[in-house]
C-alpha positions in Angstrom: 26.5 -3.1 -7.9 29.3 -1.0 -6.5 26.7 2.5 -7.1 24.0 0.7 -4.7 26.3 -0.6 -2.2 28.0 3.1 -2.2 24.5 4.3 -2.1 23.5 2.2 0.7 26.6 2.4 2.4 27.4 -1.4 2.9 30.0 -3.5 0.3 29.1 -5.4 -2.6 30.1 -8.8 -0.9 26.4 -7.3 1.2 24.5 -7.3 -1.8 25.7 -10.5 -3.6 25.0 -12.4 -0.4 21.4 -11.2 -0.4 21.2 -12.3 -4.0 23.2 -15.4 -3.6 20.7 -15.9 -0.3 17.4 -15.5 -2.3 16.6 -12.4 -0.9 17.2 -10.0 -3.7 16.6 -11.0 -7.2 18.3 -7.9 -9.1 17.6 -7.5 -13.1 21.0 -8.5 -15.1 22.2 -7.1 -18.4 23.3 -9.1 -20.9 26.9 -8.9 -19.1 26.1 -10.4 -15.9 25.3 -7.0 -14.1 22.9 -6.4 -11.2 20.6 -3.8 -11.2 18.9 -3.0 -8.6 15.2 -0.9 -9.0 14.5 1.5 -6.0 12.2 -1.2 -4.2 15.4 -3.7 -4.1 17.5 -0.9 -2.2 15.0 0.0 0.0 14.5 -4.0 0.8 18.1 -3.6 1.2 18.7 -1.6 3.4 16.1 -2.5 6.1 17.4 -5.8 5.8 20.8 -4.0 6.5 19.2 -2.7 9.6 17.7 -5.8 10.9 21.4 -7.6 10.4 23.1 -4.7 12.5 20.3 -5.1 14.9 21.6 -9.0 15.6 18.7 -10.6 13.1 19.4 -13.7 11.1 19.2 -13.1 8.0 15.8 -15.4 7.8 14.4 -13.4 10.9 15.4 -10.4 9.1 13.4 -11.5 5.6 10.5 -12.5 8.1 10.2 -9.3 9.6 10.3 -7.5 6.3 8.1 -9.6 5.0 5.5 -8.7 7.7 6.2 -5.2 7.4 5.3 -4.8 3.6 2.2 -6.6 4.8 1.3 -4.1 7.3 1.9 -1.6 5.2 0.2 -3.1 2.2 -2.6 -3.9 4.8 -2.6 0.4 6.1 -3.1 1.2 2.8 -5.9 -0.9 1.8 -8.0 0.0 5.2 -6.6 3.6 3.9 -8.6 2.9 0.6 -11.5 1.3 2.5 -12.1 3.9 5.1 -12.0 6.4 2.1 -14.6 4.5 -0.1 -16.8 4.2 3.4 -16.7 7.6 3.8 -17.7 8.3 -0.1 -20.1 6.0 0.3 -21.5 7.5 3.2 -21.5 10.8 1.9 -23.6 9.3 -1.1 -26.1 8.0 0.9 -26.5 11.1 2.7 -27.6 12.6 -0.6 -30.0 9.7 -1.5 -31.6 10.2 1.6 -31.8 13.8 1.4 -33.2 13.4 -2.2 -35.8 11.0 -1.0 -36.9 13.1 2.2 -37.6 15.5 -0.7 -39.4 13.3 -3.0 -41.6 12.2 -0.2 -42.6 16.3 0.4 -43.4 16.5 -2.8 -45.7 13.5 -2.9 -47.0 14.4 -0.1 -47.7 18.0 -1.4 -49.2 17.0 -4.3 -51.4 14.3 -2.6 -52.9 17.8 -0.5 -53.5 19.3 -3.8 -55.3 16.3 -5.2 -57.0 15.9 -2.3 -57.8 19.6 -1.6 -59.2 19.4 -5.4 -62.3 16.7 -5.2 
């Protein structure tokens, strides 16, 4: 616990409130330590930032909260707009295959037709 709150620059009364408050839920070794994974410290800190910025500590979780969503939300219309536009592209090929398959029906109707 002291290496995260060194690393994000708070003191590790910070971190076991968030933990004691339900906010952080750091992995503990058999010996009772907290360890915190890279997503806990980032959650951290923001919170940190909210709290200097006069937040509540619940106001603080909510805006997080809505934040990941947003994010989470950015990616996924990300991913969608990126599977629209591969899908696009892919019907642009159908079509173009088809515009040819037509020619050539039509081609080969002139030859049947120019045969009888």
């Amino acid at each position: 616990m002291g290496q995260a709150a060194e690393l994000l620059g708070v003191q590790p009364a910070f971190l076991r409130s968030l933990d004691t408050g339900g906010a952080l839920r750091p992995h503990r070794t058999e010996g009772g330590h907290r360890r915190y994974s890279r997503r806990q410290l980032a959650h951290a800190a923001r919170l940190r930032e909210l709290l200097d910025a006069g937040h509540t500590l619940t106001s603080a979780l909510a805006i997080a909260d809505l934040e990941g969503r947003l994010h989470h939300s950015d990616d996924a219309l990300g991913r969608t707009r990126s599977d629209l536009q591969d899908r696009t592209e892919e019907l642009d090929r159908t079509r173009g295959e088809l515009r040819e398959a037509r020619a050539e029906i039509t081609d080969l109707q002139r030859r049947l037709d120019d045969e009888t």
